[in-house]
N, C-alpha and C positions, 0 to 999 in steps of 0.2 A: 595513427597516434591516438586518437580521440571516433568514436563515433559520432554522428551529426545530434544525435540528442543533449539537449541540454544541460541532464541531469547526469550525463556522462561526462560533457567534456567540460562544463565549468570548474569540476575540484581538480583536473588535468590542469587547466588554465593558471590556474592557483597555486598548483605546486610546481610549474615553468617559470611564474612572474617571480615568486617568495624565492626560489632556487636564483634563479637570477642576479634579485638586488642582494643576496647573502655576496654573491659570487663576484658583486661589485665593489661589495665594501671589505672585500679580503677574508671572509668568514670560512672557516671549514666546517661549520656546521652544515647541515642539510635537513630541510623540512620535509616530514611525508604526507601527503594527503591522499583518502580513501572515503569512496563513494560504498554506502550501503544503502540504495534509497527505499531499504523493503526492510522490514525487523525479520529477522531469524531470531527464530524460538531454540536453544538449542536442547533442554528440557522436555525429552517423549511425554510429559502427565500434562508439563502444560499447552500442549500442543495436545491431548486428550481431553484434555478440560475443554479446550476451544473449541473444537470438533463436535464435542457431543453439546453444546451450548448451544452453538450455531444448530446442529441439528434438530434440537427439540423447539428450537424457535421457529425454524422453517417447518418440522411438522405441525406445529400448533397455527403458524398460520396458514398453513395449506388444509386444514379440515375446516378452516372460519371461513374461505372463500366463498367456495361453492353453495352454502345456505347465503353468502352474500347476493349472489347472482342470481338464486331462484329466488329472495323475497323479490328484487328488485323486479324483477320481470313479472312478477306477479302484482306488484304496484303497479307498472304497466299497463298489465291486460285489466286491473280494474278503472284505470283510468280511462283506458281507451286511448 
C-alpha cells in the first residue's frame, strides 16, 4: 500500500483518514492526495539554464582549489 518512508506514505495516510470521515458522514465526494517530493522541471531551457549554472559554478570552483592547497602547504613548510 505505502512504502516504509515517510515521505511516501504520510500523503497515503491522509488520503485513507480524509476518504474515510467523507465516507462517514455520507459524502460522495472523494479527496485525492499526491506526493511530488522532488520539483520536475518540465521546460528543456530551464533545465539548460540549471545545468550549465551548476556547471560553471563547479568549474570555477574546482580551478580555486588546488592554488588553495599549494599556498596552504606552502604556509606549512614555512612554518615548519
Amino acid at each position: 500500500m505505502c512504502s516504509a518512508e515517510p515521505i511516501n506514505c504520510f500523503p497515503l495516510l491522509v488520503n485513507i483518514l480524509s476518504n474515510t470521515f467523507l465516507r462517514l458522514f455520507n459524502s460522495t465526494a472523494r479527496i485525492r492526495v499526491w506526493s511530488e517530493p522532488f520539483y520536475t522541471i518540465r521546460s528543456p531551457e530551464v533545465r539548460n539554464d540549471i545545468f550549465f549554472i551548476c556547471l560553471s559554478y563547479m568549474l570555477i570552483l574546482a580551478s580555486g582549489l588546488p592554488p588553495h592547497f599549494a599556498v596552504s602547504s606552502m604556509e606549512d613548510y614555512k612554518v615548519k
